[in-house]
N, C-alpha and C positions, 0 to 999 in steps of 0.2 A: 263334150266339154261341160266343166260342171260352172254354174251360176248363182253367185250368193244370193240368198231372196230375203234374210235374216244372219245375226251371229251364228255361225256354225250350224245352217241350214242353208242345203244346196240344193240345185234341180238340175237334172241329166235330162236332155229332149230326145225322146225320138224322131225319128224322120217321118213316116209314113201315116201315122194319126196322130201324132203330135203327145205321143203319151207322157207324162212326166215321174222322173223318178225321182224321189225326195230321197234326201240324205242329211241325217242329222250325227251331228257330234257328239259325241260324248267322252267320259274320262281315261274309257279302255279300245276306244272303236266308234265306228260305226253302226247309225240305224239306217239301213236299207228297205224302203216302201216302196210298192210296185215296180218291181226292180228294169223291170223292161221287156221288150218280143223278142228281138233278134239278136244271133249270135256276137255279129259285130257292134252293136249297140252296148250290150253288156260286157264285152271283153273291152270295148274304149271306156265304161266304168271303172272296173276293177282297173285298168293300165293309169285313169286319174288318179282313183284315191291311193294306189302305191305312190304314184309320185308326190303326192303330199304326206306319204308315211303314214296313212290309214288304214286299217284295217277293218271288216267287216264283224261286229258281233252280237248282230239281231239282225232279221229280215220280219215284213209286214205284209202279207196283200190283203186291201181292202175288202175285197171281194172275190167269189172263186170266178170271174170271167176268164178265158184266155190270156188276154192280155195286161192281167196283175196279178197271175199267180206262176208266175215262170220264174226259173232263178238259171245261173250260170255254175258251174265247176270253179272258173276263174275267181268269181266270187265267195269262195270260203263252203266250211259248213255249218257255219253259224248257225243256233236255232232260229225258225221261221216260223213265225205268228199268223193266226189269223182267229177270227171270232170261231167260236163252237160250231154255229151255224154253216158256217164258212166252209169250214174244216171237214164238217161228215158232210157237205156236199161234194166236195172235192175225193173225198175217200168214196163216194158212193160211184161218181165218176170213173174212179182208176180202179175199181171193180170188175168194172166191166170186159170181157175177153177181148175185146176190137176197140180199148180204148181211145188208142193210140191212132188210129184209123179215123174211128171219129175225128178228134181234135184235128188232126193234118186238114179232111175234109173241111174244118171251118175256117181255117185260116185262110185271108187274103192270095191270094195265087201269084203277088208282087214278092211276098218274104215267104214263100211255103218252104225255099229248101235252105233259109236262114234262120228255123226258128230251136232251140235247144228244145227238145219235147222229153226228155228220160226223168226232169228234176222238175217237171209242171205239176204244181198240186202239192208237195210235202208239206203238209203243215204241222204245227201244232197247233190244237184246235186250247185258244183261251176256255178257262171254266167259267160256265153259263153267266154270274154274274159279276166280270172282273169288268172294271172300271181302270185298271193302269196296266200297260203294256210292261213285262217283268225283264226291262234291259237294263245294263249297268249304263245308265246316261240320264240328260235332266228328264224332271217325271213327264212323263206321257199319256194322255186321259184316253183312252175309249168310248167312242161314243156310238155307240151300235145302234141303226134304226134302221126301219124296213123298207127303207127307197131303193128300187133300180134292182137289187138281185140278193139272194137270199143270204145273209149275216153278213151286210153290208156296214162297215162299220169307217168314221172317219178318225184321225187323230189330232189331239191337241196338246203341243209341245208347250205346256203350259209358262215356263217361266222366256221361252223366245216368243211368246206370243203368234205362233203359228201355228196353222189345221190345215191338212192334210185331207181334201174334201174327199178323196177315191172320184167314181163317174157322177158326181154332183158339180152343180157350177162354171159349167164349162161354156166357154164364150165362141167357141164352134159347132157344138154339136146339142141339138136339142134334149130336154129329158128323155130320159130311154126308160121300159118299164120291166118289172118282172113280169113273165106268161101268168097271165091269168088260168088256176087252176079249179074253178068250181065252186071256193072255199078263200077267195081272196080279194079285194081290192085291190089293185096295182097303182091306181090312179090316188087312190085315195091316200095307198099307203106313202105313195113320191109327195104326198102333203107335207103327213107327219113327218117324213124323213127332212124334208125342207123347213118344218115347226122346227125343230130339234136343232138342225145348225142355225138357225135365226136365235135361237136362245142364248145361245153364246158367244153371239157376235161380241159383243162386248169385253172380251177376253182376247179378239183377234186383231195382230195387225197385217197381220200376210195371211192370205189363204193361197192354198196351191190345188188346184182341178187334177184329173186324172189326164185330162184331156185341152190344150190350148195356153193361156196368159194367165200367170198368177196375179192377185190384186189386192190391194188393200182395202180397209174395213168398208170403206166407201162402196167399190167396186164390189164388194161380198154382199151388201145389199142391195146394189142394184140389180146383179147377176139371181140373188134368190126371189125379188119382184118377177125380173123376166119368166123365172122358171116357174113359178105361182099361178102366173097369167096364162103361160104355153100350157098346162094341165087344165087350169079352169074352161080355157077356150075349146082343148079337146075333148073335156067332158059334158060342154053345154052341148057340140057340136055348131059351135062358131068357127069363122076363118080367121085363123090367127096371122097375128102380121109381126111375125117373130120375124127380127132381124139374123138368124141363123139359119133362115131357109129361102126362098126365092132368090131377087135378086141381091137379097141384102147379105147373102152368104158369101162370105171370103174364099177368095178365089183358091180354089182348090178343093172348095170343101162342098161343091154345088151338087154334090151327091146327098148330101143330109134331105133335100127335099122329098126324096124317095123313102126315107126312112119315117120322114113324118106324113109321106102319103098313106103308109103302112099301117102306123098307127092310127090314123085317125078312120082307116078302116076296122080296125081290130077292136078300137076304146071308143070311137066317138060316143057321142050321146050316151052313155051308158047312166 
């Protein structure tokens, strides 16, 4: 079911991580941003926006993770966006002879034989230095920064006053980092990437997460404090008292602890 969050921006929930899929209007169609996991998730999309007489023509994934670069059949074949970065990661991906093997292998084992895997990955990758997503609808900013996973990029629907965070911001699940390769900060770079949407708060009134409850400009600074602090604290190798993990995590979500046990094995003290 789709949920007005702003004029002519909506959000599609999934069920299972709570992922969100933006959908913005425009004068010939739709903009479709991490569009969703599962089969039936994206076929209850595309069966809303027919019955409002919309039609799809631009798709976005934030990021090449699994779960924001999948698209539908049902869903058109609109061109489909992602930063440059993004894009030759995702080709370097589907490269590989036992792609597809892989990816099945990472999928949750609750939606493994509901998930579209033949259309995961098409992009077109933006050039290196574009600053506006190239869709017939209101202008759209790019804002590419190096938090969470490699050409990781959020959007801002600049005259609805809404951003489009991808895995930033999220009010259930802690910051997550890219693999440290030898030649990287992860920690450092979830700063800058957190610097970067703090810059422009001032241009937002809705921000919507990859993952959890969209909020307003209020809630978009309190969310990027918390996320400031859960980094700082993993990098002192302090114990953080994130309300997204122990008992303060919402019910369902009390797996996130593991994930920040993980990490603070991997980053701590660094």
């Amino acid at each position: 079911m789709l949920t007005t969050v702003a004029e002519g921006v909506h959000v599609h929930r999934s069920e299972l991580l709570a992922n969100n899929v933006a959908v913005v209007e425009g004068e010939a169609g739709v903009l479709v941003v991490d569009a969703g996991i599962t089969d039936d998730e994206m076929s209850c999309l595309a069966r809303d926006l027919h019955e409002r007489g919309l039609s799809v023509v631009a798709g976005f994934a934030t990021h090449p993770d699994w779960d924001h670069a999948l698209w539908h059949p049902a869903l058109g074949d609109a061109p489909r966006y992602g930063t440059a970065r993004c894009a030759a990661r995702l080709v370097e991906l589907r490269s590989r002879p036992d792609w597809k093997s892989e990816f099945v292998e990472g999928l949750p084992p609750e939606i493994v034989d509901d998930v579209p895997v033949d259309l995961f990955g098409l992009l077109s990758g933006l050039p290196e230095d574009a600053t506006r997503l190239p869709w017939d609808g209101p202008e759209t900013r790019v804002i590419e920064h190096p938090a969470h996973a490699p050409g990781h990029a959020a959007l801002l629907v600049t005259d609805r006053r809404v951003l489009m965070a991808g895995d930033m911001l999220s009010d259930v699940l802690v910051p997550m980092f890219d693999e440290p390769d030898g030649t990287n900060d992860p920690l450092r770079e979830y700063l800058v990437g957190l610097q970067q949407l703090e810059s422009m708060i001032d241009d937002v009134d809705v921000f919507i997460p990859g993952h959890g409850s969209s909020g307003d400009q209020a809630e978009m600074r309190r969310r990027i404090d918390l996320d400031r602090t859960y980094v700082h604290a993993l990098r002192d190798g302090d114990p953080s008292e994130d309300p997204r993990i122990g008992s303060g995590a919402q019910t369902g979500w009390e797996w996130v602890a593991s994930i920040h046990d993980g990490q603070r094995e991997k980053f701590g003290k660094r």
